[in-house]
Structures are given as C-alpha cells and as structure tokens.
C-alpha positions in Angstrom: 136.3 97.2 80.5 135.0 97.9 77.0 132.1 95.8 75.6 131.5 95.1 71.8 128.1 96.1 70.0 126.9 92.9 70.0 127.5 92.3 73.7 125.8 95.5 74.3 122.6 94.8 72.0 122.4 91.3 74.2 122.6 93.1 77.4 120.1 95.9 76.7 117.8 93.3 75.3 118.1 91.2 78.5 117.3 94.3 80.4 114.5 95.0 78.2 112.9 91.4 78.6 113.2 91.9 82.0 111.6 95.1 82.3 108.5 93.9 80.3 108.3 90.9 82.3 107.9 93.2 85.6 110.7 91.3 87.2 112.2 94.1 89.2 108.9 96.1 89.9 105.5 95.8 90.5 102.7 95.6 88.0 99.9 98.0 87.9 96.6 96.7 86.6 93.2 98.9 86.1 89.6 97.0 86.6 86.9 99.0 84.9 83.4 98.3 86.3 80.0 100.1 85.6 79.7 100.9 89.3 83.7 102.7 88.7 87.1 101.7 89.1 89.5 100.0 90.9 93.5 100.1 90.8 95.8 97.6 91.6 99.1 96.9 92.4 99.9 93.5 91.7 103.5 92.6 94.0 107.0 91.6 92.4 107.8 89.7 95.3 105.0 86.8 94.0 106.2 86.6 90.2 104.1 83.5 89.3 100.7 84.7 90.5 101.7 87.9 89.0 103.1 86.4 85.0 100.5 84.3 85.3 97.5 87.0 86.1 99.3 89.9 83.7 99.4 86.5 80.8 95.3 86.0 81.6 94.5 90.1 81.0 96.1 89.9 77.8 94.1 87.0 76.8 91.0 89.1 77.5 90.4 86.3 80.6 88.6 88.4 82.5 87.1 90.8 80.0 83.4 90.4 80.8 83.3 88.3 83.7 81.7 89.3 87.1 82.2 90.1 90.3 80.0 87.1 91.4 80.1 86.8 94.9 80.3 89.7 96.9 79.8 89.3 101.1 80.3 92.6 103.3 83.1 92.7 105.9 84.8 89.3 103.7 85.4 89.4 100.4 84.7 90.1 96.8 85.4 87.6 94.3 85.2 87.5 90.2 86.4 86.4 87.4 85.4 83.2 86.5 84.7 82.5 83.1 81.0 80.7 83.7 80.0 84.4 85.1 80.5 85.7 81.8 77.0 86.5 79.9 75.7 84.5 82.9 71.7 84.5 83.5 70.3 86.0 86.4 70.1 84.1 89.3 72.5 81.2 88.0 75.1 79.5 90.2 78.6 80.4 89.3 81.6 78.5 90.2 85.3 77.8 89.5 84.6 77.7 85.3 85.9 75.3 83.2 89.0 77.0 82.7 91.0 76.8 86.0 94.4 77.5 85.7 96.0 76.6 89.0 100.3 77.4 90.2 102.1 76.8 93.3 101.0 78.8 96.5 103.4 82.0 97.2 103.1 83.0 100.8 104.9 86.2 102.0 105.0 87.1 105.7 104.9 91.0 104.3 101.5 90.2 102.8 98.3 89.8 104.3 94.4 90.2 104.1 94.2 93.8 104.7 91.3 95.6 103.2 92.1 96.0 99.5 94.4 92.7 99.4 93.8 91.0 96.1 94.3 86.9 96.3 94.1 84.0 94.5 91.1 81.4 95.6 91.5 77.3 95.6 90.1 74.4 96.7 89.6 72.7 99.9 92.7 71.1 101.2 91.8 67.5 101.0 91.7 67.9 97.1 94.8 70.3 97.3 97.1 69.2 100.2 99.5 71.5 98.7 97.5 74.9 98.5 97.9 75.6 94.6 95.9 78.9 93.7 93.4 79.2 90.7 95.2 82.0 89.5 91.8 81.9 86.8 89.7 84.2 89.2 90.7 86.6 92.4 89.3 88.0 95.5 89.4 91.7 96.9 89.7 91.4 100.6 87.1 93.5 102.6 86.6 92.9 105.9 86.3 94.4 109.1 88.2 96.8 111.6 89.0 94.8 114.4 90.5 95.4 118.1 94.0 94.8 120.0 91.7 92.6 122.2 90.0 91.3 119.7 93.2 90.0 117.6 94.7 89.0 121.2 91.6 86.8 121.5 92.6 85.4 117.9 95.6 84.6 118.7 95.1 82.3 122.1 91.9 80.6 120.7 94.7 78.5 118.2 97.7 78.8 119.8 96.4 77.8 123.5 94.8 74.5 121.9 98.0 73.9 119.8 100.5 74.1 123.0 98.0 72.0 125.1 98.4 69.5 121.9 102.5 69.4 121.8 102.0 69.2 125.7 100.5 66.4 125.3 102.5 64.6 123.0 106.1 65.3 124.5 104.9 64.6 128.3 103.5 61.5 127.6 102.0 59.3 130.9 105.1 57.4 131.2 107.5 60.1 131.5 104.9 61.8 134.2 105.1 58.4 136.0 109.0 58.6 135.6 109.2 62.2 136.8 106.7 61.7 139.9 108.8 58.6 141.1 112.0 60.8 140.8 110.2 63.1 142.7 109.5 60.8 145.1 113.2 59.3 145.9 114.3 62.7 146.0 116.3 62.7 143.1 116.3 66.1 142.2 119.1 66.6 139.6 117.9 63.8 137.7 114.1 65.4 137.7 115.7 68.6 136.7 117.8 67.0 133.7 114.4 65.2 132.1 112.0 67.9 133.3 114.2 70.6 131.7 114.4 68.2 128.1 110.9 68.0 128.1 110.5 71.5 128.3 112.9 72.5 125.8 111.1 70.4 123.2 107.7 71.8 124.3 109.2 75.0 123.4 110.8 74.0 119.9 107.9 72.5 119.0 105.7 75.3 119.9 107.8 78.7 118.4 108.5 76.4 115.2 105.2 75.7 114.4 103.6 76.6 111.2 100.2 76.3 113.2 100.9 79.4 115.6 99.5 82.3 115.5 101.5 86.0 116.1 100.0 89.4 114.4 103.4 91.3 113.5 103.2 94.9 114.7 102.5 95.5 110.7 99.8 92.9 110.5 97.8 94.4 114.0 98.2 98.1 112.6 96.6 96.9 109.2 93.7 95.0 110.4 92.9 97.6 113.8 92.9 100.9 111.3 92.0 99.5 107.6 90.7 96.3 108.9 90.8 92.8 106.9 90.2 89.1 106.8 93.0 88.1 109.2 91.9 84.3 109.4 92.9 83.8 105.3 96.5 84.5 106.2 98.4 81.7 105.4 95.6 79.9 103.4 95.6 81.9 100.4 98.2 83.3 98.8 98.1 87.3 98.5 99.4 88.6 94.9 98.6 92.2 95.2 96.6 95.1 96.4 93.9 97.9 96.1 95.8 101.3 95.3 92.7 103.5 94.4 89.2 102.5 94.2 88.5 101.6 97.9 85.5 103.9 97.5 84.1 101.1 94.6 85.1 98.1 96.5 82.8 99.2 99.5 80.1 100.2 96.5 80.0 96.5 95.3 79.7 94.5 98.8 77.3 96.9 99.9 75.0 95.6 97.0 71.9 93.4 97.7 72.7 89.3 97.0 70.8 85.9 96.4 71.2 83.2 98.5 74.3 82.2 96.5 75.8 85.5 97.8 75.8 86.6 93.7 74.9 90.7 93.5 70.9 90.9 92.1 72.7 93.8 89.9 75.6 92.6 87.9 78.9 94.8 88.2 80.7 93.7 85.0 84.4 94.0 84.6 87.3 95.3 81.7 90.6 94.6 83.1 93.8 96.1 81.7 97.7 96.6 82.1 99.3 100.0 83.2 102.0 99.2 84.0 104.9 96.0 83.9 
C-alpha cells in the first residue's frame, strides 16, 4: 500500500504529537532541592495526573515552592503555591490555586516508598475523590511484616463480613430457618441457607471495601516499606527512581507543630523526559 507525501507528513506529525504528549511512555521529571535531588518517573498508565503535572512544570508551578510538610515513616508533601517565599513558621495549605481532575486508581500502583501522589480533600467535600493535581506527596513510610499486613487485612475485612452478615441474614430469615429446622425440613433449610450464603459471599469478594495485599503489594511494603493504608484513597501518578537517599534527608529534618521543616528545602522542578 503506497501512501502520498501529505498522508505521510499527517502520520509522522500525529506520531510526533503523540510522542511529546508522553502517551506511549512514561515521563521523567528532575526535582532540584538544596538538600540534592530527586528523580521521578511519572506513569503512562495515569495520563491526566501526568499532562496535567508535566502542563504545571512548564508553567514554573512549582518553581520555588516547598516541601512543607514532611512526617517520617508517612509522607512528604510540597508544592503549594502559598509555600512559596513563605515566612518562617507560617501555616501553609492547599494555595489559592488548586487545580483538581478525576481520581485514577491502578491496582499496579501503590504507596511504596518513593510513590509520588496527588493529595485532596476530605471525602464529604469530595465524594468523588478528585486529586489537587496543584501539589504532590512522596510516600515514605515504614517496613512492615507478613503478620503485620495479615493483621491489616482482618481488622477491615472481619468487620466488613460481620456487616454484609448482618444485612443478608436478617432476624426474620433466622426465625424462618430455625423453624425449618425444627419441622425437619431439611431440603428446604439447605435451599435458603445455601442462597443466603452465596450472597454473603458476592457481597463480600465484590466489595470495594476489602482488603487483599497482592503478592506485589506485600513484597513492596515488607522490603521497601510504604503507606499501605492510602491505597485506594489517593491516586498514585508516579515514583522515586533515584534520590531515595534525599527523600530520607528531608523527613529526617526537625518540624513545627504544623509538621513544616524549621529549615526550608526549596524546590526547581524540570522535564527530562516525555
């Protein structure tokens, strides 16, 4: 099949746009700091978080902001524009410059150490869990244990079963299953009891609410460690390639009561790579 120059110009442009746009790789982004530097890789697999981060760096967004709160074994966050030239010992927040976009959860990516991700607010003001794509978090965290995790996991998902328990064998179908018990009417026990059950069950495996570390997520947080209780809250965008060494240099630093570092670690952020 032969293709004319101008049908050729249109498809190398569109591969082109494409290209520059990141849309079939990931980005990699560079934050200089005065206590060193940390490289990211920002993921292809969440290309609104990512557009929308790369379109802020060009802007200069982030150019002189700080990493404002910084709290060992959790997180470190920055960017906001109110930490920019910001006094000492002033309160920083969100900024008035919020930029928020849809959430963009991936099963694949989680709060390991390193993980960069997008804050937001509470869920009653933000039922649908839109990130504020106009500052970020570096996950830190902890190592933590097989047991440990194991103990995560039953702590919400015994509670939750107890709950669907509850709702599907109601009082009036234990009353109906006790008298069938009682007449001897086995089959017709078995039929109801084994409905029951089977809804339980549904209920249970398809709820959001459950909690099951993959065998990825369990060898992340008991050898690099993380904050495994943000999975599913936040959405991850990205993650620590080099710099680890500078991450553990700014949450180590001393902090106000507003968890705000006493010495100010001052960011540059720039685009490697599309």
């Amino acid at each position: 099949m032969k293709f004319g120059k101008k049908v050729l110009f249109g498809i190398t442009i569109l591969l082109l746009t494409n290209l520059s746009f990141g849309q079939t790789t990931n980005s990699i982004i560079l934050i200089e700091t005065n206590m060193g530097n940390i490289k990211l890789m920002l993921y292809k697999e969440t290309p609104k978080h990512r557009q929308n981060f790369l379109q802020l760096i060009e802007n200069g967004h982030f150019d002189g902001t700080l990493f404002y709160r910084v709290i060992k074994g959790f997180v470190a966050q920055g960017g906001s524009q109110d930490s920019r030239n910001a006094p000492a010992g002033k309160m920083i927040g969100y900024g008035s410059s919020n930029r928020t976009i849809e959430s963009e959860f991936n099963p694949k990516y989680f709060h390991k150490k390193g993980a960069i991700a997008a804050p937001r607010k509470p869920d009653k003001v933000n039922i649908f869990k839109e990130s504020d794509i106009s500052q970020f978090y570096i996950a830190h965290g902890k190592v933590f244990t097989d047991e440990e995790l194991t103990l995560m996991e039953k702590e919400v998902n015994v509670p939750l079963r107890k709950r669907i328990v509850k709702r599907f064998l109601t009082s009036s179908k234990r009353a109906v299953l006790d008298s069938l018990k009682k007449a001897g009417k086995v089959e017709e026990f078995r039929v109801i009891a084994k409905t029951i059950k089977e809804s339980i069950e549904f209920e249970y495996n398809s709820s959001k609410e459950r909690l099951e570390f993959s065998e990825a997520r369990r060898k992340a947080y008991t050898t690099v460690g993380g904050v495994p209780h943000l999975d599913g809250n936040y959405t991850v965008f990205g993650e620590v390639i080099e710099g680890f060494d500078v991450l553990d240099k700014i949450v180590d630093l001393e902090t106000d009561a507003n968890d705000r570092p006493f010495q100010d670690v001052e960011m540059k952020v720039k685009i490697l790579e599309y």
